[in-house]
C-alpha positions in Angstrom: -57.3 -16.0 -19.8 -57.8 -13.2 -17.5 -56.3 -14.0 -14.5 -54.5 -17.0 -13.1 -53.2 -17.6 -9.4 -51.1 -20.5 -8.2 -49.9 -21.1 -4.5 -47.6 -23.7 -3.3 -46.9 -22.6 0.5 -45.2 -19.1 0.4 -44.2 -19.8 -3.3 -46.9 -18.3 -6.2 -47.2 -17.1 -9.6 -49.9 -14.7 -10.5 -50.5 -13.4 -14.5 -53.2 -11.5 -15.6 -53.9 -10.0 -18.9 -56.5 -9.8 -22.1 -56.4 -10.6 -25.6 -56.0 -7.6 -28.1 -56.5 -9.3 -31.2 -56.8 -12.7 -32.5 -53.3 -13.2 -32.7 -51.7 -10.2 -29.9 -52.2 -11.4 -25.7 -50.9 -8.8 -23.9 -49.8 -9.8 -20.1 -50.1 -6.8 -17.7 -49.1 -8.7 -14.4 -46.8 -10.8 -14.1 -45.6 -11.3 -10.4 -44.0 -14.5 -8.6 -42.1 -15.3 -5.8 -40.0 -18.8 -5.4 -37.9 -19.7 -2.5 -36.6 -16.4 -1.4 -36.4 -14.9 -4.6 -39.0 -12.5 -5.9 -39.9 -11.5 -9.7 -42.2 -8.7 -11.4 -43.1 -7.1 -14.5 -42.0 -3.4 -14.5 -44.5 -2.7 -17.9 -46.8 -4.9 -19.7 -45.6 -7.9 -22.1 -47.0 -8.5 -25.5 -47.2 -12.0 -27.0 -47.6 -12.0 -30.6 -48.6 -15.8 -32.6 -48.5 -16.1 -36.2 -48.9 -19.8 -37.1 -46.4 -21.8 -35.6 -44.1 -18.9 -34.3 -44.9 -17.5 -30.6 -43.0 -13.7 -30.5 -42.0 -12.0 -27.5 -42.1 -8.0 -27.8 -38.6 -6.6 -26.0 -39.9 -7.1 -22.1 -38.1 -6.4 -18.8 -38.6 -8.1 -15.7 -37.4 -7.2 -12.0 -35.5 -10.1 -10.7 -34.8 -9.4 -6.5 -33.0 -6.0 -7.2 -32.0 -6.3 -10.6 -33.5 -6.6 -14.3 -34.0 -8.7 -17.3 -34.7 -7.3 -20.5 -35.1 -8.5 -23.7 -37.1 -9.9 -26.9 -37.4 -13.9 -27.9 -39.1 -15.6 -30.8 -39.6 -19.4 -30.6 -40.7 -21.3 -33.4 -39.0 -22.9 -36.8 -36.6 -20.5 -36.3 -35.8 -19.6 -32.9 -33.9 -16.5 -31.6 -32.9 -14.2 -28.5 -31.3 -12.1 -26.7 -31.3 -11.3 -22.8 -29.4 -8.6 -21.1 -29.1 -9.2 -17.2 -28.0 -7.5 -14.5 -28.1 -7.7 -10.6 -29.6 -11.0 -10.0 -28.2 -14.2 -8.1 -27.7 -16.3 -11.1 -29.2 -19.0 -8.9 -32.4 -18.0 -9.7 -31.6 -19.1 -13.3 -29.9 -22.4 -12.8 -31.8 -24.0 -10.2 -33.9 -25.1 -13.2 -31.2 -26.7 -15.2 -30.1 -30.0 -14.3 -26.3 -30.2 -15.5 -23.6 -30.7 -13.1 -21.5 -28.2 -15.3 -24.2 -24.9 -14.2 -23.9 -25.7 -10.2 -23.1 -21.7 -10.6 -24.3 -18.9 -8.0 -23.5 -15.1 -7.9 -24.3 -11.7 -8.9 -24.8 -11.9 -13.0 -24.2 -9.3 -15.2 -24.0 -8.8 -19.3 -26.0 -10.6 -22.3 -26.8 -13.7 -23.7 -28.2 -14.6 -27.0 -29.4 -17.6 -29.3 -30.4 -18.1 -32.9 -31.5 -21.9 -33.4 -33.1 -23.7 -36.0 -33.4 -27.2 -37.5 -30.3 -27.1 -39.2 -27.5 -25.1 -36.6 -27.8 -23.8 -33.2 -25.7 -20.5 -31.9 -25.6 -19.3 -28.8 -23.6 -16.2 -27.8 -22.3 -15.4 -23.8 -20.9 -12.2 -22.9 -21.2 -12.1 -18.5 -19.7 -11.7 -15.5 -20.4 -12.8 -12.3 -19.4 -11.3 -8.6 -19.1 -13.5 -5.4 -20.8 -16.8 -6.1 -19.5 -20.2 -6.1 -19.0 -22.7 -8.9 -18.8 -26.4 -8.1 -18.7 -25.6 -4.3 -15.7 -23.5 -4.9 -16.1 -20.3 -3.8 -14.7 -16.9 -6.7 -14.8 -13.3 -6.2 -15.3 -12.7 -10.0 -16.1 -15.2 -12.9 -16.1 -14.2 -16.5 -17.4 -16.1 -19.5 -17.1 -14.9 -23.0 -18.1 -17.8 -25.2 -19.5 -18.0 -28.8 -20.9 -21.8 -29.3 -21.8 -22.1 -33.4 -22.1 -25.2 -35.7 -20.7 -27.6 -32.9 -17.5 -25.6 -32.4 -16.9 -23.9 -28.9 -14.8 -20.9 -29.4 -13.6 -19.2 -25.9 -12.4 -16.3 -26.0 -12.8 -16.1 -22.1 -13.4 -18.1 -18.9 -11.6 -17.0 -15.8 -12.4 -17.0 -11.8 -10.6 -15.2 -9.5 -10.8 -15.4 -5.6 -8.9 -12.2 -3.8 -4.8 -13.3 -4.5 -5.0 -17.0 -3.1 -6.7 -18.2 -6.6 -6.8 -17.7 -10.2 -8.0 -19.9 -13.4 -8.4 -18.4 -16.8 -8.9 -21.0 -19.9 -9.4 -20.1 -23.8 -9.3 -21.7 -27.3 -11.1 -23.9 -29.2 -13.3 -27.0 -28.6 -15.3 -28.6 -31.3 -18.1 -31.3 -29.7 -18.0 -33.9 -32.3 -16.1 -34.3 -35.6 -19.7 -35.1 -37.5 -19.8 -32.1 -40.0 -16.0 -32.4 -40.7 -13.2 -34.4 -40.4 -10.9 -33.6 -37.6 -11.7 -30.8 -36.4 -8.7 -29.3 -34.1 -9.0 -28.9 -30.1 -6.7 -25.9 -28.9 -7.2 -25.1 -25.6 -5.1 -23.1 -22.9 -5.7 -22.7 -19.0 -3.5 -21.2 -16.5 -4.3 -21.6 -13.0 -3.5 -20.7 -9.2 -4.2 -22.7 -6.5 -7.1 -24.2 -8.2 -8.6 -26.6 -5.3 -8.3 -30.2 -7.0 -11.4 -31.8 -5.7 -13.3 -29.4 -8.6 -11.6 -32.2 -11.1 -14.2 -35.1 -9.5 -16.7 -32.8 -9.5 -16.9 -32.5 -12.8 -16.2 -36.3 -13.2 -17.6 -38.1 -10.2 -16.6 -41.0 -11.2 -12.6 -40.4 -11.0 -10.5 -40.9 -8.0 -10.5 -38.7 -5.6 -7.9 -35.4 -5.4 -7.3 -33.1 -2.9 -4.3 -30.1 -2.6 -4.1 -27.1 -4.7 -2.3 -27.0 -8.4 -0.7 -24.0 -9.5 0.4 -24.1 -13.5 -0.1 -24.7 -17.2 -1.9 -27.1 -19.2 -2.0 -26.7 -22.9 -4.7 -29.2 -25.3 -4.3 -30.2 -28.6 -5.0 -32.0 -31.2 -8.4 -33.8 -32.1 -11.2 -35.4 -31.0 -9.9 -38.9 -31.8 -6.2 -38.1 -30.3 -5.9 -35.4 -28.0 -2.3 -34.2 -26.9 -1.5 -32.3 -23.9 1.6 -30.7 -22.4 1.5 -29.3 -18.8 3.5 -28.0 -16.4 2.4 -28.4 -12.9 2.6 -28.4 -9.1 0.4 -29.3 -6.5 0.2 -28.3 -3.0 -0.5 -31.5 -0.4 -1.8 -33.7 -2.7 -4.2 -36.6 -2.0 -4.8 -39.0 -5.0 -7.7 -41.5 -3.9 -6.6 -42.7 0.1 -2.9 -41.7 -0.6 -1.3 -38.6 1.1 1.5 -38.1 -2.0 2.6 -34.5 -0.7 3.8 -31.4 -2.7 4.3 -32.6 -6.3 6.3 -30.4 -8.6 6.1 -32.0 -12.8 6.5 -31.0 -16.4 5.9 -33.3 -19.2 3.6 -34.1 -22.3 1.3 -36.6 -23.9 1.9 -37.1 -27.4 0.8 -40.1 -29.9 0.5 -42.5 -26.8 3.4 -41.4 -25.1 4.2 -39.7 -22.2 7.5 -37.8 -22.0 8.1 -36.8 -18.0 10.8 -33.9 -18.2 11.2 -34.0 -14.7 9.0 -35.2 -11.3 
């Protein structure tokens, strides 16, 4: 394949290249532009294929007016890593259809994978300037997150909007107890003014909540009984038609009960 060109109103994709070898395809244009955005190769890419596994030489690409480098190998074993910088995150996640990546702004930092049939890992080390997540609108985000053998371990996820809003959360959350038998959820979140209507965002089905909650919540526990305590006020709050007011509440859940310390 020596040249390919694909046009779609203003949006196109144009690669070009030549084989080397029987197994090496080496890509000296690669150039697109999709809805605003614009992307280029800055040097040549090399594809390498040996049986089943496709190989990726380390590559950068100009994204708008910043880059993405890297190297990826995809096959039985799987594995990559991508350093970003200067790019609308947008760009990325337009593509992926989960409610919990409705995430714009400037990106920078790395991200890498290892997967195979057995265990997946995936490592997240970025930041994020002026964007919005779930409509919300942040001045900074940060995400430092190491996902391995079904276990989330955050060391980092924050979002910050001048003084007027703050959220940081950490600990640990396992996705299913499968491997092992009860594995332990410890989470922590602090948070500032957080706008409540983020909660139904994230589950559209629940009521609907309005005001702003400034507090604690810690999780524990497992999978099969989660515990919480928090410590909690909210700012005009609206729970599904109801105007309730400011709110102002400590308490915990704990073996099917909740304990109010004071409302």
């Amino acid at each position: 394949v020596e040249n390919c060109h694909f046009k779609s109103g203003d949006d196109y994709l144009l690669i070009s290249g030549s084989w080397l070898s029987k197994n090496k395809y080496k890509i000296d244009r690669l150039q697109s532009a999709y809805q605003d955005n614009y992307l280029v190769n800055s040097k040549p890419i090399f594809v390498n294929y040996q049986d089943t596994t496709v190989s990726i030489e380390p590559f950068e690409i100009h994204i708008n007016d910043g880059i993405l480098d890297g190297i990826l190998t995809i096959g039985s074993f799987s594995e990559g890593r991508f350093k970003m910088s200067n790019f609308d995150a947008k760009v990325i996640t337009q593509f992926i259809d989960s409610k919990y990546l409705d995430l714009s702004g400037i990106i920078f930092g790395e991200l890498g994978f290892s997967s195979s049939n057995e265990d997946q890992t995936y490592d997240i080390d970025i930041s994020l300037k002026k964007g919005t997540y779930l409509t919300e609108p942040y001045d900074q985000m940060n995400l430092a997150i190491l996902l391995k053998s079904g276990v989330m371990y955050i060391d980092d996820i924050s979002m910050t909007r001048d003084t007027s809003m703050g959220f940081q959360l950490s600990g640990i959350l396992p996705f299913s107890n499968s491997r092992e038998n009860k594995r332990t959820v410890s989470l922590y979140t602090t948070f500032k003014d957080l706008a409540m209507p983020m909660i139904h965002n994230l589950i559209p089905n629940f009521y609907n909540l309005e005001g702003l909650a400034t507090g604690t919540l810690k999780i524990f526990g497992t999978l099969d009984q989660t515990n919480f305590d928090f410590n909690a006020e909210v700012k005009e709050a609206v729970f599904d038609r109801i105007f309730i007011g400011d709110i102002d509440s400590k308490g915990a859940y704990f073996s099917n009960r909740l304990d109010i310390n004071y409302a």
